[in-house]
N, C-alpha and C positions, 0 to 999 in steps of 0.2 A: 067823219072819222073821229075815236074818240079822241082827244086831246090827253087822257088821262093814262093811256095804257105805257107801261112802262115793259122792256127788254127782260129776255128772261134771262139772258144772261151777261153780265156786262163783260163789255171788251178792254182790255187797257189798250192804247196806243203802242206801247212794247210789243203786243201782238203781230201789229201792221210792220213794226221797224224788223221783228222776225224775221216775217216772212221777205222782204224785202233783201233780209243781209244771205239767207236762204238759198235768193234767187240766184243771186250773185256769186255765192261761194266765200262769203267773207264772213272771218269768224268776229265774235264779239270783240275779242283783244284789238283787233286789227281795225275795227271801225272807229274803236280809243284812241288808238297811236295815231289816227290820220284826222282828229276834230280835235287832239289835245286834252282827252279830258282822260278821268282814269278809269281802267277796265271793270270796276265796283259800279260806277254811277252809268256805263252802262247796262251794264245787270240790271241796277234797280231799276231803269227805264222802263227793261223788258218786262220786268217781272211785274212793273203797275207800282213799285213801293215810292221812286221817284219820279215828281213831275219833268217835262219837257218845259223849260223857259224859253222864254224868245230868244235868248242869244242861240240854247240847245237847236231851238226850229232852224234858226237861219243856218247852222252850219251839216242838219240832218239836209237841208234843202241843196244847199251846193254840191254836198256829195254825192248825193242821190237823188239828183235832178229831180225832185219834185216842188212844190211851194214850200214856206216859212207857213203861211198858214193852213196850208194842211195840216201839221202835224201838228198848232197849234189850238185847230178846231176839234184833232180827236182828241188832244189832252181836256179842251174845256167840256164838252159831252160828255168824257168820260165822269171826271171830277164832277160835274152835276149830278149824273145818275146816281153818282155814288154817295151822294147827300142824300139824294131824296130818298133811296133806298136805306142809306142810315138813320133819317130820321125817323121811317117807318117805321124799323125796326125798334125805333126809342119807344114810339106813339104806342106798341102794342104791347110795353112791359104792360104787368099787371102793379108793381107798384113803381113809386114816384123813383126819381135820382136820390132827392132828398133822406126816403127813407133808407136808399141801398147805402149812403152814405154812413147815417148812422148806425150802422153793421158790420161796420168794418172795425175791426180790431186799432188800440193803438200798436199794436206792432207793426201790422200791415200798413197803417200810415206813414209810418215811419221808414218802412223798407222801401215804399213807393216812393218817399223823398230824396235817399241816396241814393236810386235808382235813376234820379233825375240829374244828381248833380252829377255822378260820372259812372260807366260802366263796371259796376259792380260783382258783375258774374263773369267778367273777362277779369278783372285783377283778381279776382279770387283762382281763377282758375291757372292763372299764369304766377302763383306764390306771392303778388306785389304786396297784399296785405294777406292774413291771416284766417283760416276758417276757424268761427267761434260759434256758439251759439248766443244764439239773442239779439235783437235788433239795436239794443243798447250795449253790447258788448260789438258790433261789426262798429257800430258808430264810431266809437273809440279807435279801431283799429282805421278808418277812416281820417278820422282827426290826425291821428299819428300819421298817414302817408302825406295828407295833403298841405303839415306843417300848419294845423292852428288847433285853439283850444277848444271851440265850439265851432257846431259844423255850421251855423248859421254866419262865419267869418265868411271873408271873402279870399279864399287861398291867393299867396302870391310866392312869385319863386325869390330866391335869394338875391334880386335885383332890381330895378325901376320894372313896374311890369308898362310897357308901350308896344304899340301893335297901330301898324295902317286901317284902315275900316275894309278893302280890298282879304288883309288875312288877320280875321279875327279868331284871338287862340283862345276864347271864353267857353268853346264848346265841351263838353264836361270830356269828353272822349280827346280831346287835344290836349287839354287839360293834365287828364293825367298821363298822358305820353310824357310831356315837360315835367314833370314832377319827378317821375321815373327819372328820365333821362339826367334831372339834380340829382337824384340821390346815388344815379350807379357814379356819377360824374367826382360826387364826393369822397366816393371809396376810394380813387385813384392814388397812386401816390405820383407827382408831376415835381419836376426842376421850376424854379422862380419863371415868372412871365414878363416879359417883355415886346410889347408888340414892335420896337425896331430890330430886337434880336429876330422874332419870327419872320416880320418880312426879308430880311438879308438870309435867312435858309430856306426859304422858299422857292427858290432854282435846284437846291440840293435834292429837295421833297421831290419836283417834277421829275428827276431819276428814276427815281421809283413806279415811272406810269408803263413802264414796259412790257411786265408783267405782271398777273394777278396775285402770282405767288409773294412778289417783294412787298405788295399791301402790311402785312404786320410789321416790316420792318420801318417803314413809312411811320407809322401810328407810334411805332417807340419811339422814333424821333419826335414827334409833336409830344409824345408826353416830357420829354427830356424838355420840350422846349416852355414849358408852362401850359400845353393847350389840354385840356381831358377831353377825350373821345367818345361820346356815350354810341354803343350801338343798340338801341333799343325797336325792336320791329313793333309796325305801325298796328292801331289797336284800329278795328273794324270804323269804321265813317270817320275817321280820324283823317283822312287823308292827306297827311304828312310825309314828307319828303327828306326835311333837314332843320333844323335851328342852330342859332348861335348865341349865347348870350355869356355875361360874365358872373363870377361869385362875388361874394363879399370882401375874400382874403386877393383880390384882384385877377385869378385865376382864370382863363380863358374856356369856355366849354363850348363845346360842339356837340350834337345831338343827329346821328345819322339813324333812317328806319328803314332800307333796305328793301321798299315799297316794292321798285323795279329790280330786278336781281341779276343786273348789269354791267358791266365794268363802265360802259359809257357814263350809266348815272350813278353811280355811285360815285366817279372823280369829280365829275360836275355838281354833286353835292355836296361832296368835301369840301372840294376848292371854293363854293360858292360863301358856304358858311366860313370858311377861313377869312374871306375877301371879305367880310364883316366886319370880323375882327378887324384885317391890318388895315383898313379903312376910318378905326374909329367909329364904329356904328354902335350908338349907345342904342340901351334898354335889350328886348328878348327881337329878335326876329326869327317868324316860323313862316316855314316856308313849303310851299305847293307849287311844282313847277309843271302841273299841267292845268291849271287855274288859269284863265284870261282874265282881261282887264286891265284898266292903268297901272302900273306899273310904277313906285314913288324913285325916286330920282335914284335913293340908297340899293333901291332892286337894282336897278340898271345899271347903275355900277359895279354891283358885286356878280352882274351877272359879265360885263365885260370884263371885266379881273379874270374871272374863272373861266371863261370862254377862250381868252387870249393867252392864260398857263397854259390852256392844257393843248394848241393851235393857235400860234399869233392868227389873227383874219388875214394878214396880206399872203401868209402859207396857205391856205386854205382858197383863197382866191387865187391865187397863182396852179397850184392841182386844176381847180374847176373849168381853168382856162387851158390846160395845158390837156386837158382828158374833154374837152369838150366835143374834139369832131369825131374822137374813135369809143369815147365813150369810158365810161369809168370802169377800168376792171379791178378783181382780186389783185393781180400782179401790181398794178398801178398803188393801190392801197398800201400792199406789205413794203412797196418798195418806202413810200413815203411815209410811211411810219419808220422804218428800221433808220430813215436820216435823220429822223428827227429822237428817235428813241420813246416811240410811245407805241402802245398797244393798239393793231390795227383796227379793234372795236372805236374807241376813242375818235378816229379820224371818220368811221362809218356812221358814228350816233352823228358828230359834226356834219355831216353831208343828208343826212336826215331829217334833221332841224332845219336846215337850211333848203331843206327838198330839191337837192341836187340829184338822189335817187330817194327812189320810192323805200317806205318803212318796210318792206317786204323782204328787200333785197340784204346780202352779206350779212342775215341776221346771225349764220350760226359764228361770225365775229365779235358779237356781243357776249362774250363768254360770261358765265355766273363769280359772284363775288365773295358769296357767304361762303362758303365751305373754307375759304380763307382767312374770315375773321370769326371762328364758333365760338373761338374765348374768349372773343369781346361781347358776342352778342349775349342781351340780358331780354 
């Protein structure tokens, strides 16, 4: 056999995770919500643009009883062919790299560089900076979003920049979500800040979780309170959830992007990022809450803060126990939300996470959130 013949047409491993989800009847969203990752990353699965890792294999493996390494052997075959067929295609230019290099325009160098540090055709396209012409005239407008004088700076926000190695916000596309989320943050006009005044009105805030509609009147409270509110939606691989971080004039901001269009997460990213703050958590933290991994002590606290506003755990556990032999209904839900005065989505996303019911169920409780806040979102 030749050893040399190569595939006519290569297959990515997304192909196989398809036909698989296919078989089943289960859509791409729905394989996201139940492995924790987000509905983007499995797109690019399918499509071939992202890899399967070993953590991805082992949790493709439990769900859909196959191995960890199958899916890691289509990934590496694939990714092999897809070299040696890349470098064929390099072998058979007729001239060098070198020469393509020098052909290249300095403009077009230059467009490929801020191309690199942050999504340029999305802030263009969303007003964040300027259409101009000229690659020395975008620069400028560049410099001016990302707050330095030369683009060759290392942007930083109005405060300690610090970040876990778990969520790193260097990505140019995170990057300039944070950056946005400074500048609408700035616009605001907010009351003095105080984080013991915030924490002592934060049983008033959880009022507000009953319905979607009370959301703006919520957020004028936080601005009264010192906190700005950015609502900025997530910029494509950005995959961002929420941040929290402070300004210079001591000012509290919050940074929501309205990924999932949920009431469930959206209070759970509020509150998470608020639980930041009244915790004292210095520097920036950005946040991905379908991200796995360790978790730094300050995650785990802001995520118990926010979990226990919005459902103390022993209410939560006392339902689960009390709905165990008949089963969790609709009725059972509205009844124990309306005691406790929270949005019957809010108690479903909580039984979700904790997979007391499947992500399938009591979804149309999960009602949407933005058409509530249009004038905050930027």
């Amino acid at each position: 056999m030749n050893e040399n013949l190569k595939p006519a047409r290569l297959v990515p491993p997304g192909a196989f995770l398809k036909r698989e989800l296919d078989a089943r009847g289960w859509s791409q969203r729905y394989l996201a919500e139940i492995t924790g990752r987000p509905p983007q990353a499995i797109s690019e699965i399918i499509k071939g643009t992202k890899q399967i890792t070993p953590e991805t294999a082992i949790d493709f493996a439990d769900v859909l009883g196959t191995s960890a390494e199958f899916w890691l052997n289509l990934e590496s075959r694939y990714r092999l062919q897809l070299a040696q067929r890349n470098r064929s295609k390099l072998n058979s230019k007729e001239s060098s790299s070198k020469d393509s290099k020098e052909k290249l325009s300095a403009k077009a160098r230059l467009k490929s560089k801020l191309d690199a540090l942050v999504p340029v055709a999305e802030l263009l396209k969303r007003g964040w900076i300027r259409r101009v012409s000229g690659a020395g005239a975008l620069e400028k407008e560049l410099c001016k979003f990302l707050g330095v004088d030369d683009i060759e700076e290392k942007p930083q926000l109005s405060t300690s920049w610090r970040h876990s190695q778990a969520r790193n916000p260097q990505g140019g596309a995170q990057l300039a979500w944070l950056k946005r989320v400074e500048a609408v943050a700035k616009e605001q006009k907010v009351g003095a800040f105080s984080r013991t005044r915030l924490e002592n009105a934060v049983p008033a805030l959880l009022e507000f979780m009953d319905s979607p509609e009370r959301i703006p009147v919520a957020l004028g409270r936080l601005n009264s309170l010192g906190v700005r509110v950015a609502f900025v939606e997530h910029l494509p691989k950005s995959y961002v959830d929420g941040a929290a971080f402070t300004l210079d004039d001591g000012s509290a901001v919050v940074g929501v992007s309205l990924r999932y269009d949920r009431i469930d997460h959206f209070w759970f990213t509020l509150l998470h990022e608020l639980a930041h703050i009244v915790s004292s958590h210095k520097g920036v933290h950005l946040d991905n809450f379908g991200e796995k991994g360790v978790q730094s002590s300050e995650e785990q606290e802001a995520n118990a803060l926010a979990q226990n506003w919005i459902f103390p755990r022993e209410y939560v556990d006392r339902f689960v126990s009390e709905t165990r032999e008949e089963g969790v209904t609709r009725a059972a839900i509205e009844k124990m939300a309306a005691k406790y005065g929270r949005h019957p989505g809010l108690l479903v996303g909580q039984l979700q996470y904790r997979k007391e019911i499947m992500y399938s169920e009591f979804r149309d409780m999960l009602v949407p959130v933005k058409v509530h806040v249009k004038e905050w979102l930027s």
